[in-house]
VOBA-1610 file (N, C-alpha, C; in pm, whole numbers, padded with zeros to 5 digits, always signed):
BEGIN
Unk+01309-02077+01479Unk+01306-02017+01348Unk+01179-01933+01333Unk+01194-01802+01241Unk+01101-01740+01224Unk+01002-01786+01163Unk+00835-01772+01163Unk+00757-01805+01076Unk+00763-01692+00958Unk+00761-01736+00842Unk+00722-01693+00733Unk+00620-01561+00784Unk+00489-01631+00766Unk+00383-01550+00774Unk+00450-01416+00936Unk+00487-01460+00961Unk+00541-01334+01082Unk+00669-01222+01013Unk+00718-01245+00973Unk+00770-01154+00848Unk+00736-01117+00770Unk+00678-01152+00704Unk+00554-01035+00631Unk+00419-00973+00658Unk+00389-00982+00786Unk+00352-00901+00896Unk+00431-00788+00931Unk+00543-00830+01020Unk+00659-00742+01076Unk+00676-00668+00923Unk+00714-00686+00852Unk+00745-00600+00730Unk+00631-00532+00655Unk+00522-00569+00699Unk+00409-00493+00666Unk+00384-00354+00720Unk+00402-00452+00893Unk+00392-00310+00968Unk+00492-00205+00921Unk+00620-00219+00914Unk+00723-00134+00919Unk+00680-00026+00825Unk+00642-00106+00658Unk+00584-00023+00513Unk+00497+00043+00585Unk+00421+00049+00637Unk+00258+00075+00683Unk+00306+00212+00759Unk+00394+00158+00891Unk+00449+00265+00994Unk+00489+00383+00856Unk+00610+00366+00805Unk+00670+00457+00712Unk+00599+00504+00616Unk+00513+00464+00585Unk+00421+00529+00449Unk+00305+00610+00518Unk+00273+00597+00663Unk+00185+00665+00721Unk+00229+00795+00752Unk+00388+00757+00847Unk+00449+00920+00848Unk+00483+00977+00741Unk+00545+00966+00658Unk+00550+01007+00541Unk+00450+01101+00496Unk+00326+01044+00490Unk+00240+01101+00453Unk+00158+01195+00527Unk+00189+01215+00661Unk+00138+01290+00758Unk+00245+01424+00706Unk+00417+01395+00758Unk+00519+01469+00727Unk+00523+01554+00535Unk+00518+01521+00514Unk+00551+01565+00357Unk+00473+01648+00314Unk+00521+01775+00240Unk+00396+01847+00234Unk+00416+01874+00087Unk+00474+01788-00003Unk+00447+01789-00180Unk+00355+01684-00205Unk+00269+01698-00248Unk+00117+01633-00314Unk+00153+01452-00394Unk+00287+01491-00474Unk+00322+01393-00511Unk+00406+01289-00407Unk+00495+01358-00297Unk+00546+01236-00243Unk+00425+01219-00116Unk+00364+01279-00179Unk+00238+01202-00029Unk+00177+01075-00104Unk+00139+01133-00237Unk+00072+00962-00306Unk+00165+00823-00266Unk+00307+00896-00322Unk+00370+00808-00299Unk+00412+00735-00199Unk+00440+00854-00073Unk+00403+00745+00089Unk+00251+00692+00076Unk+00144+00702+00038Unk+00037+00619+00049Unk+00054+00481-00038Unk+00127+00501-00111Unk+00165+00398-00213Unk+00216+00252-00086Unk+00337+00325-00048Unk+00375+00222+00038Unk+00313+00206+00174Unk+00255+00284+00238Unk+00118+00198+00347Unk+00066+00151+00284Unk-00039+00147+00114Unk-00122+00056+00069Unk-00045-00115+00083Unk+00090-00057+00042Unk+00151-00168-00026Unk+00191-00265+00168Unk+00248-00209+00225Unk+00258-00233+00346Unk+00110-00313+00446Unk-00064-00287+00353Unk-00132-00299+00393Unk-00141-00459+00374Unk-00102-00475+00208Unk-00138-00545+00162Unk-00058-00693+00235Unk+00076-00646+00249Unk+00161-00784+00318Unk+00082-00802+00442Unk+00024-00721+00532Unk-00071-00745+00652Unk-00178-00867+00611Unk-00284-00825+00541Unk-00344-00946+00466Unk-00295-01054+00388Unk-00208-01041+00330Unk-00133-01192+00284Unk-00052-01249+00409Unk-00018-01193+00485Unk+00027-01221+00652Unk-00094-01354+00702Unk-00173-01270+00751Unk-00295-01312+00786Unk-00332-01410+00707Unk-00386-01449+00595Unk-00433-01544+00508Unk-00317-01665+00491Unk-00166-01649+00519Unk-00136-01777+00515Unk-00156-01841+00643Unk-00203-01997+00599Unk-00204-02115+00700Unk-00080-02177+00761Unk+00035-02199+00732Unk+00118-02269+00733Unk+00119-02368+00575Unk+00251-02408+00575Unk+00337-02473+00527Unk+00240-02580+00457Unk+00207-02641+00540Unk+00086-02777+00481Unk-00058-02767+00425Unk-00127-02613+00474Unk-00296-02557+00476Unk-00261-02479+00406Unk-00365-02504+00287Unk-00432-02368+00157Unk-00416-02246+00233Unk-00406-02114+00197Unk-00414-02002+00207Unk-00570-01979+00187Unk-00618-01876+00293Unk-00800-01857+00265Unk-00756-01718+00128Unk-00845-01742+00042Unk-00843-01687-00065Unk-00896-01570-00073Unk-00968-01569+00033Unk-01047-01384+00062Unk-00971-01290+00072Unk-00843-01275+00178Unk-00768-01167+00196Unk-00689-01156+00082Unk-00643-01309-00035Unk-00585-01260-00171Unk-00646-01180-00254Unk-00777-01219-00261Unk-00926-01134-00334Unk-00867-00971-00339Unk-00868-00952-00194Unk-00897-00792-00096Unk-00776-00754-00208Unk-00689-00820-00187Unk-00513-00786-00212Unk-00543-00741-00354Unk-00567-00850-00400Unk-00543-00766-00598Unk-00680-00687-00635Unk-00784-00653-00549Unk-00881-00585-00572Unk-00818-00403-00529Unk-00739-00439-00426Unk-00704-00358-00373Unk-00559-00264-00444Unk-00535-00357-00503Unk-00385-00279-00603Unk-00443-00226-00757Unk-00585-00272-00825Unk-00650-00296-00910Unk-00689-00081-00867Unk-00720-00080-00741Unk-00827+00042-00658Unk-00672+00140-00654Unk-00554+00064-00634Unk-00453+00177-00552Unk-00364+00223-00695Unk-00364+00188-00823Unk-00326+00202-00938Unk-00424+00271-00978Unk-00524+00265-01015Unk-00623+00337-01059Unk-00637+00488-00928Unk-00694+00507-00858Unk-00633+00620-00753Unk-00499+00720-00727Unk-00379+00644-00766Unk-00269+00698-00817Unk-00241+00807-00926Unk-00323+00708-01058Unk-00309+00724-01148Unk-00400+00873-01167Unk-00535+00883-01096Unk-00605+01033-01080Unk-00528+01105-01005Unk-00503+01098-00860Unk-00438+01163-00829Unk-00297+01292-00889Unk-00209+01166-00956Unk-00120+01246-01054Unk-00154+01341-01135Unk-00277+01300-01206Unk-00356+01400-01341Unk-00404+01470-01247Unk-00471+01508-01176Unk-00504+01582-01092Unk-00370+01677-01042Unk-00309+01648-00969Unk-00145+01770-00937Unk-00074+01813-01064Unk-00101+01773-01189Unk-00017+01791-01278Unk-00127+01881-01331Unk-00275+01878-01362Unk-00385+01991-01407Unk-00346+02098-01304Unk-00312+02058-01131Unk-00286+02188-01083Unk-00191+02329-01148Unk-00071+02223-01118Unk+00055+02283-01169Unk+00069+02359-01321Unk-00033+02347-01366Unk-00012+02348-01491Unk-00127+02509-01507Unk-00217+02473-01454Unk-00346+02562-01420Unk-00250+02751-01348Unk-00153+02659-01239Unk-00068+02779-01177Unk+00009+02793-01233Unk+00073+02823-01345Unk+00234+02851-01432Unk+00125+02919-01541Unk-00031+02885-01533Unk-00053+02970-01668Unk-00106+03147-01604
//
């Protein structure tokens, strides 16, 4: 049987793989945030990967820390980003 923690690894990587090309490939400003969206998000199952113990052992609480410090950083970053392409767009139509 699969371990847990090895599936959300493997599915980390995959987000991670796809949100990286994505973002290499794409050349609209907005679906690039948005492939970064999902490597962040893809990053994040890597570290909750990592931080579980098994079934019976606490989870180390540091890589959870990273995790919601890190969605706290990738919401806020988003959120400029957008105002930022939308001052573009807006700057070029005038």
């Amino acid at each position: 049987m699969i371990e847990t923690g090895l599936v959300y690894a493997l599915t980390g990587v995959v987000l991670a793989g796809l949100g990286l090309h994505a973002a290499i490939i794409k050349k609209d400003f907005v679906r690039r945030i948005l492939a970064i969206n999902v490597l962040s998000v893809g990053v994040f199952l890597i570290l909750i990967a990592f931080a579980w113990s098994g079934n019976d052992q606490l989870a180390d609480p540091v890589p959870h820390a990273l995790v919601l410090t890190g969605i706290v950083v990738g919401v806020s970053a988003t959120a400029l980003g957008l105002a930022l392409e939308r001052r573009r767009r807006e700057s070029d139509d005038a």
